[in-house]
C-alpha positions in Angstrom: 217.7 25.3 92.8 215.9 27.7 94.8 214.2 30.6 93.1 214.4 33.7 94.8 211.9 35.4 96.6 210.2 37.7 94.2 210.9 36.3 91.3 208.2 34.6 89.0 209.7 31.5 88.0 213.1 29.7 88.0 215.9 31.2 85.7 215.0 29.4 82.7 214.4 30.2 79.1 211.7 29.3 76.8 213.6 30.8 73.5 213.5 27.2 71.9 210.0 27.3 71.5 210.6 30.3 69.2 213.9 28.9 67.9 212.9 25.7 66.8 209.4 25.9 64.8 210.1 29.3 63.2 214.0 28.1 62.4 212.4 25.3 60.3 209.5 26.8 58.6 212.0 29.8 57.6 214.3 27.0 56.1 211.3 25.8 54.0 210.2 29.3 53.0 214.0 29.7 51.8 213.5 26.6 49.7 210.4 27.2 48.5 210.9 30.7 47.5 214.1 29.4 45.5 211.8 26.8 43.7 209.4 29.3 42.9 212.3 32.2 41.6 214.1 29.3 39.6 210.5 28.1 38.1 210.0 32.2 37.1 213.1 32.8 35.7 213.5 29.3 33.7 213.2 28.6 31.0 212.0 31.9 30.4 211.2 34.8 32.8 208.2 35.6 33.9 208.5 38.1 36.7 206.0 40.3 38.2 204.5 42.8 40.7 204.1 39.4 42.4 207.7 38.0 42.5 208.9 41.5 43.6 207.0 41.8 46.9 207.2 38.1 47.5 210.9 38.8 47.6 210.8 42.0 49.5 208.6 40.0 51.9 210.7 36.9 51.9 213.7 39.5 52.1 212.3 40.9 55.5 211.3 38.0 57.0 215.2 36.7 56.9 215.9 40.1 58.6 213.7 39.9 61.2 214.1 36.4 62.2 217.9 37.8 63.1 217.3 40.3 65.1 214.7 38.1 67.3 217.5 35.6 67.3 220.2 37.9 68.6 217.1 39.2 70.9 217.8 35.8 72.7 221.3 36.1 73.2 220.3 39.3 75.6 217.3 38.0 77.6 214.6 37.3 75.3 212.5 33.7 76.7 214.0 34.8 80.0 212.2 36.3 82.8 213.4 40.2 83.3 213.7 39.4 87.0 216.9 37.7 86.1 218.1 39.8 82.7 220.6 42.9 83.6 219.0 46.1 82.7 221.3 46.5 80.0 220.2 43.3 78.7 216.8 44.2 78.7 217.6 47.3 77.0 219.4 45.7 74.3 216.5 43.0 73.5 213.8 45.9 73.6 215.8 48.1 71.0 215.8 44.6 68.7 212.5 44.0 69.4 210.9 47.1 68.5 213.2 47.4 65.2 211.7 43.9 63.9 207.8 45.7 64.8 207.6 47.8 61.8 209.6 45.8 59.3 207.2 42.5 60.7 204.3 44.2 59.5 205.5 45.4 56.1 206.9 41.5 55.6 203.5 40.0 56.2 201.6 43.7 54.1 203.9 42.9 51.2 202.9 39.3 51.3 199.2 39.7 51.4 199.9 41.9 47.9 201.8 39.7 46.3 199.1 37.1 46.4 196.5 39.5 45.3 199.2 40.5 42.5 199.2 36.6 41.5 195.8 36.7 41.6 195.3 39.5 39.0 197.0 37.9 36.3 195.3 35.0 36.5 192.0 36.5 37.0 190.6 38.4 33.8 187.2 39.9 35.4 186.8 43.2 35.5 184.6 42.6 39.3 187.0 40.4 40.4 189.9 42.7 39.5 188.0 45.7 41.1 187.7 43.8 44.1 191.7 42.8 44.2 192.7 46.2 43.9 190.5 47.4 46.8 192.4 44.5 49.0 195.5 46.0 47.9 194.9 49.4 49.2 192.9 48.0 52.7 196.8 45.8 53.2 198.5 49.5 52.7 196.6 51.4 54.6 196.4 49.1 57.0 200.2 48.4 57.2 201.3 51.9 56.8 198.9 52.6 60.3 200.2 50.4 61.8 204.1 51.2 61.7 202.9 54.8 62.7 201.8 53.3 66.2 204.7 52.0 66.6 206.6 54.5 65.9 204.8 57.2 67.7 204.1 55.7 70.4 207.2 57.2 72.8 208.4 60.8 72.7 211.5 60.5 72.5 211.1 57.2 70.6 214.4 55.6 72.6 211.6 55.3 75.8 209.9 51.9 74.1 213.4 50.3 74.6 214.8 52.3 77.5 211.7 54.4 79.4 212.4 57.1 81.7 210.0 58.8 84.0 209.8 61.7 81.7 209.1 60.0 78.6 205.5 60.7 77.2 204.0 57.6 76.1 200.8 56.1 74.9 199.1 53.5 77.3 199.3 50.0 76.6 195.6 50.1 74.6 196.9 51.9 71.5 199.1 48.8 70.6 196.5 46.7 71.7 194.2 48.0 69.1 196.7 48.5 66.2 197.5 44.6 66.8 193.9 43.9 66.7 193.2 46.1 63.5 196.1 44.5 61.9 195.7 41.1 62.8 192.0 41.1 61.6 192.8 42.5 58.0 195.6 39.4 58.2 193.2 36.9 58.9 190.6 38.0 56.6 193.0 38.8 53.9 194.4 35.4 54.1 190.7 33.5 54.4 190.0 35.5 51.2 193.2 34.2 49.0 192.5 31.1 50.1 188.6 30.4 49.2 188.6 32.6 46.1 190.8 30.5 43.4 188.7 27.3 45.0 185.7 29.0 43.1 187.3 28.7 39.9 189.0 25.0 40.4 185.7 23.4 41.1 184.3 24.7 37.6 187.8 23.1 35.9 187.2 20.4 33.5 189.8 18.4 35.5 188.9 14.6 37.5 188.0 14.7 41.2 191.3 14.1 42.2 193.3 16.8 41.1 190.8 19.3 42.2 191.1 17.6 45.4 195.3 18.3 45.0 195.2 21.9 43.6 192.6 22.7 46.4 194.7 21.7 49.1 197.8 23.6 47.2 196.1 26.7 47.0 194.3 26.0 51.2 197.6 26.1 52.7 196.9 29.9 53.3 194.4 28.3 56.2 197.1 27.6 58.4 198.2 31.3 58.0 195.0 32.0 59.3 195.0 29.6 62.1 198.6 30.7 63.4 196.8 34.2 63.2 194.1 33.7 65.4 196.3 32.2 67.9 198.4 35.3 67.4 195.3 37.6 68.5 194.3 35.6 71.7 198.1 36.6 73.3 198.0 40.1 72.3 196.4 41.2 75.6 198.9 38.8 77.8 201.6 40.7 76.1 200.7 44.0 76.0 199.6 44.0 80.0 203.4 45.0 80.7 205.4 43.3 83.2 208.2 40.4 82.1 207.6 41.0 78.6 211.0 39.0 77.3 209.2 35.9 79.1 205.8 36.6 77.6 206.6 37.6 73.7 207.9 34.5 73.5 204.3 32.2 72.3 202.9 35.7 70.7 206.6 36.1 68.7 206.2 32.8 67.6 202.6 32.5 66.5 203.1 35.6 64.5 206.1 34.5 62.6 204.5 31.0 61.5 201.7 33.1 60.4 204.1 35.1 57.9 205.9 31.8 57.5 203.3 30.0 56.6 201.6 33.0 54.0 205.3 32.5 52.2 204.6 28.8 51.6 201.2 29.9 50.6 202.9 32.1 47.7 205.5 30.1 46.5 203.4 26.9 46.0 201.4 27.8 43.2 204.2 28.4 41.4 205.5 24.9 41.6 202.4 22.9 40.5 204.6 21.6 37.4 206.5 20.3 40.1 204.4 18.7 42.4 202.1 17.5 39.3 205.9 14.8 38.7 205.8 14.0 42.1 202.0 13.2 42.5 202.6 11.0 39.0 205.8 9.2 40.5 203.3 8.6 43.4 200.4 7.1 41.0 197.7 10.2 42.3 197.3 11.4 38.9 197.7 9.7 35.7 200.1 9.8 33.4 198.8 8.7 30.4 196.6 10.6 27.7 198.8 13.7 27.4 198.2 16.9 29.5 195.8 17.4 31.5 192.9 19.8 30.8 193.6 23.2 32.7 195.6 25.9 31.0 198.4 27.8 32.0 199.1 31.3 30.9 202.0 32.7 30.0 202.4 34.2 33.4 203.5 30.8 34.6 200.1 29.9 36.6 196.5 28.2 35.8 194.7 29.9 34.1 191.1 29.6 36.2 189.5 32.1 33.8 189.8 30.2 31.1 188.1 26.6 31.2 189.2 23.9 28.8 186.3 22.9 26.8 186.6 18.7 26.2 186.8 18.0 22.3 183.4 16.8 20.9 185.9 14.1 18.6 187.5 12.1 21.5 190.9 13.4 22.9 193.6 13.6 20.4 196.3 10.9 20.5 198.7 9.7 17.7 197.4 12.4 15.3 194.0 10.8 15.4 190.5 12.1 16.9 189.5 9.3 19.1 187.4 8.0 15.7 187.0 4.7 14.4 189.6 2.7 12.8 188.5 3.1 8.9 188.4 6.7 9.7 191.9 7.3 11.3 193.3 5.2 8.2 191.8 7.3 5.7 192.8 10.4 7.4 196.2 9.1 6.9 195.5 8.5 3.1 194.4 11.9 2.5 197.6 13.8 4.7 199.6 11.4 2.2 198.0 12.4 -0.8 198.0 16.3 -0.1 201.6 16.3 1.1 202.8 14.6 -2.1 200.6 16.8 -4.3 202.1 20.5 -2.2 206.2 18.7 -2.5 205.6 17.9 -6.8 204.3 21.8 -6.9 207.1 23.2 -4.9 209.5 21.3 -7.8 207.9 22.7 -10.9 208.1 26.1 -9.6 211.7 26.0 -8.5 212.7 24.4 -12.1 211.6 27.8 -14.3 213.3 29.5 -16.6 215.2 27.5 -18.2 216.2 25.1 -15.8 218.0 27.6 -13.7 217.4 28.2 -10.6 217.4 31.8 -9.0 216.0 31.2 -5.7 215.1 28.2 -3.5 213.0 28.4 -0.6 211.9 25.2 1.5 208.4 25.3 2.5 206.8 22.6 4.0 202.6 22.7 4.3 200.6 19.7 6.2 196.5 19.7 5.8 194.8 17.4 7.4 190.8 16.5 6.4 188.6 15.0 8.7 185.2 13.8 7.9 182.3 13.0 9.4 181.9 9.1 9.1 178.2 8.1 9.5 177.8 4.5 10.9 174.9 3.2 9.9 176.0 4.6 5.7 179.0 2.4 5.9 177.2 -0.4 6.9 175.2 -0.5 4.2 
């Protein structure tokens, strides 16, 4: 077919590229976020700050994947040479509405991780510090949807622009995508490194710090898809067929937001992935729990470090002691539970055999001593 003089290309469309990659990584964050909601509500709830704007981020990201995919059905991965005016219109209008709501998906993203963070983190420093990350994602967020909407007086010239439309140069949005992207990146190289500080000082074996490292590092492909994201901002923003060019910068900045949902949802699964690692022979399953605590907000606790009992781990109500020890222990638990039950009975049989009031208690003591090796064998 021959192309047409003027025209850049061939009337083809590269919408797939955005279609197919974000269309799957959106069907995982579904999943995922599902997991994680089911593991906070079951079997008891434990919602949060966190679970709130991981939803309202989750929540947006569904929104805004629809409108860029109705964007295609008017042009969008086409070149404009060949889109109707209309068409182009109608795609710009979509476009610009996912903008601001974009941002504020990946803003409330970035604080529900630092939410998740705080209440597993008990340092006051550290805490401090989360806070401050909070307010840098607002502020930065909240700038950033004021570009965009400021940039046009009357505001219906970023979609249709007429001659006497007063609107900023192409730098502005240059800038506030710079800005924003660079708080992303760092945001997200932050999240990811910090809890690795914690889960090296874990009294857990090497290989499941290796597995909850590389849980909590997913955030680095975040990062990744957001660098790639930077290096097409000035491509995009030099004007001129601009549904054929948003395509690769639409896409890298979706799996960026895509890719922070996995980041928050998979912490929350670690009881899950823990059965699956077993089933798979990466961790053991013998011996009880492992070491590392969870809190009651549903996560590990890397404040709190598991000290290893000085007596052996506990198994079978014993202390990891020798044989003659573990069977006296079970003399002595013997001996006070029979001497607690004949107590109970005298007291229940008073006055004169009748009985007013019964109430069932039930105590177990156990005594453990110190058995010296060398006194035994003498």
């Amino acid at each position: 077919m021959a192309i047409p003089a003027g025209a850049p290309g061939p009337d083809v469309s590269i919408a797939h590229r955005f279609l197919g990659p974000t269309a799957a990584f959106l069907a995982l964050d579904i999943l995922l976020y599902i997991a994680r909601m089911y593991t906070r509500l079951f079997p008891t709830r434990r919602l949060g700050m966190d679970d709130l704007t991981a939803s309202l981020s989750m929540f947006l990201m569904i929104i805004i994947w629809a409108l860029t995919a109705r964007a295609v059905d008017f042009g969008m991965g086409r070149h404009n040479f060949y889109v109707s005016l209309e068409d182009q219109q109608r795609a710009a209008h979509l476009l610009f509405a996912v903008q601001p709501l974009w941002a504020w998906s990946v803003g409330l993203g970035k604080i529900s991780m630092a939410c998740m963070l705080l209440r597993i983190m008990r340092s006051k420093a550290w805490r401090i510090f989360l806070y401050i990350i909070i307010g840098i994602q607002l502020v930065s967020t909240t700038a950033f949807m004021f570009v965009v909407l400021l940039q046009c007086r009357p505001l219906s010239g970023m979609w249709a622009p007429k001659a006497s439309d007063n609107c900023w140069g192409p730098l502005s949005t240059q800038i506030a995508l710079y800005v924003n992207g660079a708080v992303s990146i760092v945001t997200d190289f932050i999240f990811t490194f910090l809890p690795l500080t914690f889960i090296s000082k874990m009294n857990l074996p090497l290989r499941q710090k290796v597995v909850l490292c590389t849980l909590m590092g997913m955030g680095l492909f975040a990062t990744a898809a957001g660098i790639v994201k930077l290096t097409l901002v000035k491509t995009y923003t030099n004007g001129g067929d601009t549904l054929y060019k948003m395509v690769d910068l639409y896409m890298w900045g979706y799996l960026e937001q895509e890719m922070s949902i996995i980041a928050l949802c998979v912490p929350c699964l670690k009881a899950l992935f823990e059965k699956i690692l077993r089933k798979l022979k990466l961790v053991s399953s013998s011996g009880g729990r492992s070491s590392e605590q969870k809190s009651r907000s549903g996560y590990i606790n890397f404040g709190n470090n598991q000290k290893s009992n000085p007596y052996g781990t506990q198994k079978s109500g014993t202390f990891g002691v020798t044989s003659q020890a573990a069977h006296e222990l079970d003399v002595v638990k013997q001996k006070k539970r029979g001497d607690v039950e004949t107590q109970s009975q005298e007291t229940i049989l008073q006055k004169d055999g009748q009985i007013t009031r019964t109430t069932e208690v039930t105590f177990e003591t156990e005594t453990v001593k110190d058995f010296d090796t060398s006194s035994s064998a003498t």
